[in-house]
C-alpha positions as CSV (number, residue, x, y, z in Angstrom):
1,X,-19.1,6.4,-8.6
2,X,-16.8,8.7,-6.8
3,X,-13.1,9.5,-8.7
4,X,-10.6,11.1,-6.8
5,X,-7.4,12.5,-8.3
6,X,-4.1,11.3,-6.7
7,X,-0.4,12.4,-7.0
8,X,1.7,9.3,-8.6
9,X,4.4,8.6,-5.9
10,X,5.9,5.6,-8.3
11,X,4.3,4.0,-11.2
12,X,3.4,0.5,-11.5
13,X,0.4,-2.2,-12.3
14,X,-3.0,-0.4,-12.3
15,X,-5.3,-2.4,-9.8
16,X,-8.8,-3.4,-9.0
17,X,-8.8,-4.2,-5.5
18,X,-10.7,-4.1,-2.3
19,X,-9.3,-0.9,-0.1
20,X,-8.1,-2.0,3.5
21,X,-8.3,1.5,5.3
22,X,-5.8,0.9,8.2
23,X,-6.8,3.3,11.3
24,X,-3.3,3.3,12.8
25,X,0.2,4.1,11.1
26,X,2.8,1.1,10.7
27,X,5.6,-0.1,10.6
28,X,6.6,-3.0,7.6
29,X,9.7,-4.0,9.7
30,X,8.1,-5.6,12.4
31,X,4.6,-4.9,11.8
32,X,4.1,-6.8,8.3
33,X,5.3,-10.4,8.2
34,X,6.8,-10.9,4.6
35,X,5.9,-14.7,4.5
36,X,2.3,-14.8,4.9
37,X,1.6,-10.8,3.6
38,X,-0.6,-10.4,7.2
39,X,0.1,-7.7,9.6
40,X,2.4,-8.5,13.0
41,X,1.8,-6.3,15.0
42,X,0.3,-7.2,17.9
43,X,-0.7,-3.7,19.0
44,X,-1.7,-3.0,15.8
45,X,-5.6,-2.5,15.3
46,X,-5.9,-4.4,12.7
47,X,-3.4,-7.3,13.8
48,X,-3.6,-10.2,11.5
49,X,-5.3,-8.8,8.5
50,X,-4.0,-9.6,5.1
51,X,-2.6,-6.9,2.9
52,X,-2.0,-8.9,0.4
53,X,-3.9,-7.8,-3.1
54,X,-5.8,-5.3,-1.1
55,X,-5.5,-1.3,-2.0
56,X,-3.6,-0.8,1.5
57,X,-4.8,2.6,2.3
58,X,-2.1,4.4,5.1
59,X,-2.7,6.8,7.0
60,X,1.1,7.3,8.3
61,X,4.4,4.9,8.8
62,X,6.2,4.1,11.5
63,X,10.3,4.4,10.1
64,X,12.6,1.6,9.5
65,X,15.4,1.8,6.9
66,X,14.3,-1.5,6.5
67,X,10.4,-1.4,5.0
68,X,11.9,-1.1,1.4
69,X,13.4,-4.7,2.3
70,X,10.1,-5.8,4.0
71,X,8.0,-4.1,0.9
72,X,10.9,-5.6,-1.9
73,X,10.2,-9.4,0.0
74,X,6.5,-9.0,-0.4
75,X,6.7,-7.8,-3.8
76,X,8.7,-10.9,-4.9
77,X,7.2,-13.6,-2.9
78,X,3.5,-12.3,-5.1
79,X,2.1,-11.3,-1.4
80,X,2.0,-7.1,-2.1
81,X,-0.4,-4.5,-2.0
82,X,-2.6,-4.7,-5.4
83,X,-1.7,-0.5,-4.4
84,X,-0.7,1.9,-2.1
85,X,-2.5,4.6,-1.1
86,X,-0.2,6.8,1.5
87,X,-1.6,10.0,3.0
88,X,2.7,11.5,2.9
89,X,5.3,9.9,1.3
90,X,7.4,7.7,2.4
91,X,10.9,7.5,0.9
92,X,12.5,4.7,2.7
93,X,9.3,2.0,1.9
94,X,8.8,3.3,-2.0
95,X,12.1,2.6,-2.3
96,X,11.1,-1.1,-2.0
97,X,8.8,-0.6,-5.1
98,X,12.1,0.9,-6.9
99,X,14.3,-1.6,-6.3
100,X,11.5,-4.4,-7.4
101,X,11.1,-2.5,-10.5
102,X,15.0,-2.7,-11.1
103,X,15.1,-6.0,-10.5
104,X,12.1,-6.9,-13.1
105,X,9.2,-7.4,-10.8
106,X,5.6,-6.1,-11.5
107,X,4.8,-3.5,-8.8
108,X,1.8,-2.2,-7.1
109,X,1.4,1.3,-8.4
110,X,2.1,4.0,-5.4
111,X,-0.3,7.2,-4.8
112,X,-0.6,10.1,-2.5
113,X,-4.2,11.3,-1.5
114,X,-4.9,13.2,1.6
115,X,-6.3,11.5,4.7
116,X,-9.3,13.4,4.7
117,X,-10.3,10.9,1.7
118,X,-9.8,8.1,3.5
119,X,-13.4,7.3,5.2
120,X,-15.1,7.0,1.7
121,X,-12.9,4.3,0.8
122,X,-13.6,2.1,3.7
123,X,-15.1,-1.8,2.7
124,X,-15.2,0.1,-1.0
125,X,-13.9,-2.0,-4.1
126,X,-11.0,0.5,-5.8
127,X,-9.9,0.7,-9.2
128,X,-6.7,2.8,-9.9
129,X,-5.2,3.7,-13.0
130,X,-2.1,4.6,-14.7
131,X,-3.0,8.1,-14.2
132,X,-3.6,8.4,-10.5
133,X,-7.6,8.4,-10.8
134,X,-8.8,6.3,-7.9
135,X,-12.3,4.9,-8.4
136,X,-14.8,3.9,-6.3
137,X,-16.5,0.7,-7.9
């Protein structure tokens, strides 16, 4: 089992998840419907794919001032990430996890690990802890 160390970006529930390993940046406004938890865009690689309860594994985002809304609308409807894995942090889309937080919502926890890790994660079942540890199960 491999264990990787990664920088907290915001705390939240620890998760057990499968990873989904996205191979292109996105965006959440636009590129992540907030009813059904899928990804929208059409141009996206992985079009249609449900990040819902997954470890969603980023390599990059595409800016919107409005992914925190897009990430807050997941959060609340129950259709978020189990985690978040982001290669660089992303200000505007934790912000989502924040404001869910504020408002009383369980939240996926947040993490930073550099891209590099990214391949050994792919179709791998993820555990991440309080901590930051990620876990290949």
């Amino acid at each position: 089992m491999s264990r990787l160390q990664a920088e907290i970006l915001v705390e939240g529930q620890p998760a057990l998840a499968d990873a989904l390993v996205l191979t292109a940046p996105i965006s959440f406004w636009g590129g992540v419907n907030p009813r059904t938890g899928r990804i929208a865009d059409v141009r996206h690689p992985q079009h249609g794919i449900a990040i819902s309860g997954k470890v969603l594994c980023l390599p990059g985002t595409i800016g919107s001032s409005s992914a925190a809304a897009v990430l807050l609308e997941l959060v609340s409807a129950g259709l978020a990430p189990a985690a978040i894995i982001l290669h660089e942090p992303d200000a505007i889309l934790l912000l989502g996890l924040i404001v869910a937080q504020e408002m009383g919502h369980a939240t996926p926890i947040a993490v930073k690990l550099d891209r590099k890790e990214f391949p050994q994660l792919v179709d791998q079942r993820l555990a991440i802890d309080g901590s930051g540890v990620v876990s290949v199960q």
